[in-house]
C-alpha positions, 0 to 999 in steps of 0.5 A: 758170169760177170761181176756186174752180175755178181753185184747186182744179183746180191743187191737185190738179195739184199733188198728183198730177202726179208719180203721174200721170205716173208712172203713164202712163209705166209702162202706155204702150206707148210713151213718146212717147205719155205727154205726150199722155195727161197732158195729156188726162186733166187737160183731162177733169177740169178740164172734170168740175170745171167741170160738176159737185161733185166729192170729193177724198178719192179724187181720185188713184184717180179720176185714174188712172181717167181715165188708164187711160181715154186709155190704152185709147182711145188704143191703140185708135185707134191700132190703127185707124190701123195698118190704113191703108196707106201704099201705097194710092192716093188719088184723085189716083193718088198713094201715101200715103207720097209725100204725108208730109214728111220733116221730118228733115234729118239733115245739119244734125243736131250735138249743141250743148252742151246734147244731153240733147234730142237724146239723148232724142229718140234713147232714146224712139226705142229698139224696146224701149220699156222703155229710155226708160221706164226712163231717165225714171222714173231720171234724173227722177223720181229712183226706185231701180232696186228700185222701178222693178223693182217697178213694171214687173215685171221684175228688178233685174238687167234694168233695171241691164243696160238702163241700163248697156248704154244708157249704153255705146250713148250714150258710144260713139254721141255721144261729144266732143259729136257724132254718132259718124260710122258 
């Protein structure tokens, strides 16, 4: 490892990370995939700058290349893992499903002062994954709904109807700071 390396690895970090993420969140299948995949595809270049000479007239191009790569790789093991059976037995005659923790305590779950968190948490959760997509690439990355239309290919109108019926769930869902009791 070399400074120069150093230097030009956070250059171009700096320069592409917005598009990159951009870029991941609109092709995921699933939002909670997207911090993952990022953070792969800028392990593999710092590893190429590290082995070899590479150009930087095309280095977003190249970047997005590496991306679409995890992409792939990564749904495609995840296909592989869908096939296992949380039912099946191992060799303790003991069922998958009995052997994962259940890390959720959901009676000490309360919205403190700060919940964009939880609110979150609760939005990447949501069965129609273009709701979180939709909420990141509006609230953070600061695009109009125009532009957000245009890069996941839907209407204008279906992405305002998902943010302000998302809106309207959360208001009623964690109003006065709290989890509304249902």
């Amino acid at each position: 490892m070399t400074d120069s390396n150093l230097y030009k690895f956070n250059d171009i970090y700096d320069k592409t990370y917005l598009d990159l993420l951009k870029y991941v969140i609109i092709k995921c299948h699933n939002v909670n995939d997207t911090n993952d995949i990022v953070q792969e595809t800028y392990l593999e270049l710092w590893n190429i700058i590290n082995k070899k000479e590479i150009n930087n007239s095309n280095i977003k191009s190249y970047l997005l290349g590496i991306a679409n790569n995890k992409i792939k790789k990564h749904y495609t093991l995840m296909q592989k893992l869908k096939t296992i059976s949380l039912f099946e037995k191992n060799d303790k005659n003991m069922e998958l499903i009995d052997l994962l923790e259940d890390k959720i305590d959901i009676e000490n779950l309360s919205i403190q002062k700060d919940n964009w968190t939880t609110i979150w948490h609760y939005i990447k959760s949501k069965k129609n994954q273009d709701i979180p997509k939709i909420f990141y690439l509006y609230y953070k990355l600061e695009l109009s709904i125009k532009e957000i239309a245009e890069e996941l290919k839907k209407s204008e109108s279906y992405i305002k109807n998902l943010i302000y019926r998302t809106l309207k769930e959360l208001r009623e869902k964690f109003e006065d700071g709290g989890l509304k009791n249902e």
